[in-house]
Structures are given as structure tokens and as C-alpha cells.
N, C-alpha and C positions, 0 to 999 in steps of 0.2 A: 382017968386017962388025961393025959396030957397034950393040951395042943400046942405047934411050934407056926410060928410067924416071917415069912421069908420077905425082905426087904430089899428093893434095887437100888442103887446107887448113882444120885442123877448127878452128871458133870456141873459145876457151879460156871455161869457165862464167862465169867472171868477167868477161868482158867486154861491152859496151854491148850488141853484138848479140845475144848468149843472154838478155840480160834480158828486149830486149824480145818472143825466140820466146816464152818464159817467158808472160809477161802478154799475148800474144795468145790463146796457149792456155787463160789461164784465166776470160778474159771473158766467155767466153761459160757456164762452169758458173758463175759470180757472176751473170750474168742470167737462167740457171735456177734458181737457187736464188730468188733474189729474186720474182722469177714466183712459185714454188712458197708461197713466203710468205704472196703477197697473195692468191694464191686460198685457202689456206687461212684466212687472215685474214676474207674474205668469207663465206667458203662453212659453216665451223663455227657462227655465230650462226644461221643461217638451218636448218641441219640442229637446231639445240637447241630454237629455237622450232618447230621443223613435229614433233619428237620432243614436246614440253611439250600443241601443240593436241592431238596423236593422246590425249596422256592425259587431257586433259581432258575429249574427248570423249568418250573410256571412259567415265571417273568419272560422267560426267553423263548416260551412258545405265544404266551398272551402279545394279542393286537396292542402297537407303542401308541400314546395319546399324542395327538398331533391336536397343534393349533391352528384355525381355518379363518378365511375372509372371504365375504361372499362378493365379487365381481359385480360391480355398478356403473352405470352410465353417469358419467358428471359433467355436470351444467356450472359450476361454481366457475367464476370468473378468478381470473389471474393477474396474483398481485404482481407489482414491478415498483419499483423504486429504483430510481435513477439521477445519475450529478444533472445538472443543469445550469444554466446561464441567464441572468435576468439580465434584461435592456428595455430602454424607453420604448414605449407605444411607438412615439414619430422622435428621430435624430434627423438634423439639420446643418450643413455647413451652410455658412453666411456667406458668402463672396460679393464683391462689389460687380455691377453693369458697366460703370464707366471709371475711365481714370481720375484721381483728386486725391486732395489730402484731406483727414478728420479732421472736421470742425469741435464738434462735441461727440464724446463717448457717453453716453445715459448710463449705461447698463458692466456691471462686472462679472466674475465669476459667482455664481452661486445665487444671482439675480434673478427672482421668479416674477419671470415676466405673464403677459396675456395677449392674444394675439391681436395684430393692429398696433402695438406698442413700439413707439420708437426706439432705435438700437442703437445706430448711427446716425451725424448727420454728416455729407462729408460738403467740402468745399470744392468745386470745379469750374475754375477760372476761363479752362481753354473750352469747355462746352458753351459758355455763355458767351465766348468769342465766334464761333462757330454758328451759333443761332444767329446773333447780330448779320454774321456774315449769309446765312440763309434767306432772311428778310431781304435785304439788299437783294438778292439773287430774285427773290421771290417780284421784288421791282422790277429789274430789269424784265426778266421773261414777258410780266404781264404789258408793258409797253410795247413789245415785241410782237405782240399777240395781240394788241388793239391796231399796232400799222397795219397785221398782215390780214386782217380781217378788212380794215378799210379797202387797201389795196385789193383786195380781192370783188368786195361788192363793184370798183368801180371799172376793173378787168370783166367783168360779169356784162357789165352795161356797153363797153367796149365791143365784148363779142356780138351781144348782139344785132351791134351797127354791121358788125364784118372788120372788126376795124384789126380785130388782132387773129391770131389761128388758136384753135381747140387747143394744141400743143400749149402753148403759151398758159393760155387758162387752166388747163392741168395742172403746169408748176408753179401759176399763183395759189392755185388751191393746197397744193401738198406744202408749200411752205406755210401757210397759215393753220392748214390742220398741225406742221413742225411745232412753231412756235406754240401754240394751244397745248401739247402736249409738253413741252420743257416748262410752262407755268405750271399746268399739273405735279407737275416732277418736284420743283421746287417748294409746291405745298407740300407736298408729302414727303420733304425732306426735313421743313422746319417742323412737321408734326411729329417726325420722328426724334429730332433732336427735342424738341418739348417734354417727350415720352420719356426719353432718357434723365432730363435736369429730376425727372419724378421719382427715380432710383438714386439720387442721392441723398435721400432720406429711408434707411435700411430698417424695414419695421419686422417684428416677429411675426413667425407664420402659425404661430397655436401657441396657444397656453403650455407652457415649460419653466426652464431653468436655465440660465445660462452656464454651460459647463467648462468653456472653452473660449478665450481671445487672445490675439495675436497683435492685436493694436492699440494706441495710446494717441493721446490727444498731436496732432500735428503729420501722425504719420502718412506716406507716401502708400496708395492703394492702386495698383494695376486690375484693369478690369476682367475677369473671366476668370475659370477655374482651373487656369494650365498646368498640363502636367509638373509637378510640384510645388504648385502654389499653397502657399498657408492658408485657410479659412482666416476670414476676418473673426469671426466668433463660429462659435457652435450651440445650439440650442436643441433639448431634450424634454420630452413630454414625460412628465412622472409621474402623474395621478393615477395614471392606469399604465402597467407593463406587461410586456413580451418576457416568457420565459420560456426560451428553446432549448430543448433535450431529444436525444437523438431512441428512436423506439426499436429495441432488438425484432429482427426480420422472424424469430418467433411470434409476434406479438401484431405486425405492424397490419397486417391486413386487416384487423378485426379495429381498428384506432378510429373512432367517430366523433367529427364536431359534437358539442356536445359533453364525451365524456368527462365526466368531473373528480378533480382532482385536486390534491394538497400539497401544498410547496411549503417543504421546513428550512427556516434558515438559521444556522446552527448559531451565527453572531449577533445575532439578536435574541438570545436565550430559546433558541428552538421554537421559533411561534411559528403556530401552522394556520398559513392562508389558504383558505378555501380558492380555488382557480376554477376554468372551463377547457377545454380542448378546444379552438376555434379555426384550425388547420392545421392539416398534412403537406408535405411537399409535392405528396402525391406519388413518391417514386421513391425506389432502394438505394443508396448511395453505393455502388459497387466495391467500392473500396474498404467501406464498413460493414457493410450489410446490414442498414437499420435506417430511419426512418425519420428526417428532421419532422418536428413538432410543435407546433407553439400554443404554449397555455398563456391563457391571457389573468390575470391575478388585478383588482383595484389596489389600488397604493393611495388614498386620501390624505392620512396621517405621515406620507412621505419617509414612513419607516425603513422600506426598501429602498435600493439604493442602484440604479442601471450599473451594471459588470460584477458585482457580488457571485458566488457562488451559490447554490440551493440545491435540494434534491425534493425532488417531485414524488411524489406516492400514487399514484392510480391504479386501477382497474379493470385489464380490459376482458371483455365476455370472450368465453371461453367454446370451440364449435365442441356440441356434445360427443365426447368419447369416451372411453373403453379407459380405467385406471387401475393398474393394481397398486399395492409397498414394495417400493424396491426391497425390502427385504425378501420378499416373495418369490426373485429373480432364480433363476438357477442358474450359472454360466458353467457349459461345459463344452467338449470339442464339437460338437455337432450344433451349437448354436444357442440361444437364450432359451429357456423352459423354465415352465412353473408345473408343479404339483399340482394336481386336478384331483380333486376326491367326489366318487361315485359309489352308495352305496357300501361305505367303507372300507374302498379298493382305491388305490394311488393310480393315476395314469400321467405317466410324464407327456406333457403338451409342448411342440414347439409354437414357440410366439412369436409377431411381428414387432419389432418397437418401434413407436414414437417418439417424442419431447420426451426430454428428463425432466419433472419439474420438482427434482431435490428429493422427497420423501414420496412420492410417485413416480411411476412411468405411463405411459400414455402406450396401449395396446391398440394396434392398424389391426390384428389377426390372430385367429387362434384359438379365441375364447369367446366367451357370449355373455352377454348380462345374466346373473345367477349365477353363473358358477362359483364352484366353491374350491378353492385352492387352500394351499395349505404355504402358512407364514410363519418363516424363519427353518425351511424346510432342514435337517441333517443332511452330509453329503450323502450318506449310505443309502438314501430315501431312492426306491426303487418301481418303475411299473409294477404292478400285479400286488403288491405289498399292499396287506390289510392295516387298517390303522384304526383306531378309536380317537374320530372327527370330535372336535369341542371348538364351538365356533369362538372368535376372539372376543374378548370381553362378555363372556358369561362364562357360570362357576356350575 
């Protein structure tokens, strides 16, 4: 018996018909994928924006974080700098007592004298004319006054014989007291002309400088200081100056002997003298509304120079108040307010002001030490508005 063998016929890979099992089979995962594409193509933008609304939503229902400053009472004193005007301790105009011409001039501009020091001497011919003429004066009177005393003791001895009347001896008496008294007169005329030759020797009244003359050897000097007369010289105290500067009516009440302060003077390469406060004027100048002042500054080394400009630095203590940052301020139609935060709830506050002092404002009302306000508030910041407080300067 015969047996028969039946054999199947396997496609070789490389030929037409494996290609195309191949590419049947794969049509259908490149139309899955492709599928898988576009929906992810659609479906991603749509899930980022309904992700983006949820967070906005958030945001726009979540408490805004607000920056806060806690309300403090300040004691820190307030700086001022201001122009000012240096001048001598003592200025002096020289004028002559009596009339003469200069004998000798000692002294010129720029001459640092000391007090008692001769300045002038002058020469005064008609004064020495004048005393001569007093002496003389002073003779006669006293001759005058030795008759009427005689006369008198021997009217005295007269009456009392009966020989003349009371009358009579009265007007011997009153003319010998006359006379008695025109001797007097005449002392005390040569004492005064004496007094006078003693001011023709014009001495310094303190230690200075001489800054200022008007005369030269020979000249012609009229006595007293009549309206328009020149100073014979001028003399200025510079060891120690006057440096007046006028104190804004902010300031001026609180200004005490005492305070101590720094005068820079920019033409001597900004050197700063230590000074003192040593008076007020005591009163507002109405016109200014501020407060002359005088620092007193030593000047040994004669660096400074009387009329120079300066600006003074000081200090004056400040009465304890109420400060916020003007940035703090709210200005709207119903009046100044700041942002109050309680419990992380806004209450707008209206507030009193005070001084501006630049990067503060000074609060009369409104608020209380502690409070916590909110700095650099938005305009939209509203009462009843919760917020998430983060005080300033911490993280």
C-alpha cells in the first residue's frame, strides 16, 4: 500500500504576497495612532485652558497679599540744615570824641590787634587851646570866690553890730555861695576837657582784626558818629563767631541753648565745625515765619572768615508723635485715609495730618500706636476687603 505526502506552500518574505500580509497588518495600527494624535491634538489645549480658568478663579476669589507697617510713636529728633551767615563775636566802628587831624595811624587793614592797643593817635590843637583857656577861667572864678567869702565873713561881723540889715547879708551870702559855685563849674570844665585830650589816643576795645579804615596820616576827623559819617576804622573779633541762621516755625519752638550743631563751609573744602546753640531771638519773624538763631562756632586757626556763607546741620528733638510713610496716605474726595488691617479685614480710616517730614507724615488723629495699616495700598483697596497681611520687611 502506498502512502502519499501532502505539502503546503509557505510565501517566501520577500515576495509580493508577504508585502502585502505586511501592510495589511499595519494599517490599521497607523490609523490608530493617527486617531490617537488628533485627539490628543484637540483635547490638550482644551484641558490647559479649563486648568488656566480653575486658577484664575482661585486667584480671583483668594485674599490679595498686602504689605503692612505697624504705627509707632517717634521720639527721633529732626534733622534741618540750613544756609547761614557767619560774623564776628564783637564788630566795632572806631569814631573819633573830639575834633583833630592824625598824628599817626599804627594799625591797617588786616591788623590783628588786642585790646588796649593803640589805633590812632590824633593831634588836637584847638582842645589844648581850650584847656589853657579853662585854667585861666579856673583863676579867675577862684579869686572871685576868695573876695566874696571875705566880704562875707566881714558883712557877718557888721550885722552883728546892727550896722547893716538881714537883707543886705543875704545878698552877701548868695553871691559868695555864686561865686563858690562858677569855681566849681570851672573845675569841672578843665576835668572834662582833660577827659577828652584822653580820646585822642584811639585804642582797641578786644582782641580782633582790623577790617575797615577810612583815614591816612594827616587827615581831618570830626567828632561823633553823625548820620553819615565814615568810621575811622572798623574792628572785628575772629577767634570765636556768630553764625545766624533763621529756624523754620516747624522747628523753632523746640530750639534750646545748648543744642549742638555742625556748620560746613563748602570754600574751605567742606570742613565741619562743631558749634553750640547760645540764643534764640526769642520771637517769629512774621514775615518769615522762622526764627533767628545764633550758633557760636571757635575760629582759633582763623580759617573762617566774618560774611562767608555756611550751612549749619542740627537737631532739634522732636514732641512724641503719631508717623506713618506717606506712601501709606490714601487721598480721596472725602479726605486723607489709610488702610487699617484687622484680623485680615481692611477698614479704611480717616486721618488727621500733621508736618510732612518728606518720607513721613506726622498723624494728630485717627489711629493709635500699633496699628497696622497697609503700605502702598492699590486704588481698588476697599472697607470689608480681606487681605493676606505680610508685615513689611519680613518674608
Amino acid at each position: 500500500m502506498r502512502s502519499s505526502a501532502v505539502f503546503l506552500s509557505v510565501p517566501s518574505p520577500s515576495s509580493p504576497s508577504a508585502r502585502r500580509l505586511r501592510q495589511g497588518r499595519m494599517m490599521p495600527i497607523v490609523f490608530l495612532l493617527i486617531f490617537a494624535a488628533l485627539l490628543a491634538a484637540g483635547l490638550l489645549p482644551r484641558l490647559a485652558q479649563s486648568r488656566a480658568r480653575a486658577e484664575e478663579s482661585t486667584r480671583s476669589t483668594a485674599a490679595p497679599t498686602v504689605f503692612t507697617e505697624v504705627v509707632k510713636r517717634d521720639t527721633a529728633s529732626t534733622p534741618f540744615e540750613l544756609p547761614a551767615t557767619i560774623t564776628g563775636l564783637h564788630e566795632t566802628s572806631i569814631f573819633a570824641r573830639t575834633n583833630g587831624f592824625v598824628r599817626e595811624l599804627r594799625v591797617d587793614i588786616g591788623s590783628p590787634v588786642r585790646a588796649g592797643d593803640t589805633l590812632v593817635v590824633l593831634d588836637m590843637p584847638e582842645l589844648r587851646e581850650q584847656e589853657r583857656q579853662a585854667s585861666a577861667v579856673i583863676e579867675q572864678t577862684e579869686a572871685s570866690a576868695r573876695l566874696a567869702r571875705t566880704s562875707l565873713e566881714r558883712w557877718k561881723q557888721l550885722a552883728t553890730q546892727g550896722v547893716v540889715t538881714p537883707q543886705e547879708l543875704d545878698e552877701r551870702t548868695a553871691t559868695a555861695n555864686v561865686t563858690e559855685a562858677n569855681a566849681r563849674a570851672a573845675h569841672a570844665n578843665l576835668a572834662n576837657l582833660r577827659e577828652l585830650q584822653r580820646f585822642g589816643v584811639l585804642r582797641a576795645p578786644f582782641h580782633g582784626v582790623v577790617t575797615a579804615r577810612s583815614i591816612d596820616i594827616g587827615s581831618l576827623v570830626v567828632a561823633g558818629a553823625a548820620a553819615g559819617a565814615r568810621p575811622l576804622l572798623t574792628v572785628v573779633q575772629t577767634d570765636t563767631l556768630r553764625v545766624m541762621l533763621q529756624i523754620p516755625q516747624s522747628g523753632a519752638a523746640r530750639v534750646r541753648a545748648g543744642t549742638r550743631a555742625t556748620v560746613v563751609v563748602q570754600d574751605i573744602g567742606n570742613a565741619e565745625i562743631a558749634g553750640t546753640v547760645v540764643r534764640t531771638a526769642g520771637a517769629i519773624d512774621p514775615v518769615t515765619r522762622t526764627l533767628l538763631t545764633e550758633v557760636r562756632v571757635p575760629n582759633p586757626m582763623r580759617r573762617l572768615l566774618p560774611g562767608m556763607f555756611a550751612t549749619v546741620r542740627l537737631s532739634v528733638p522732636s514732641t512724641p508723635s503719631l508717623r506713618i510713610p506717606a506712601i501709606a496716605l490714601i487721598m480721596r474726595a472725602d479726605g486723607p485715609q489709610v488702610a487699617r488691617v484687622r484680623n485680615d479685614t481692611v477698614a479704611l480710616v480717616q486721618i488727621a495730618l500733621g508736618r510732612d517730614y518728606g518720607t513721613t507724615l506726622e498723624v494728630l488723629g485717627g489711629l493709635d500706636a500699633g496699628d497696622q495699616i497697609v503700605v502702598n495700598p492699590a486704588e481698588s483697596i476697599a472697607s470689608g476687603q480681606k487681605v493676606n497681611a505680610m508685615e513689611r520687611g519680613r518674608r
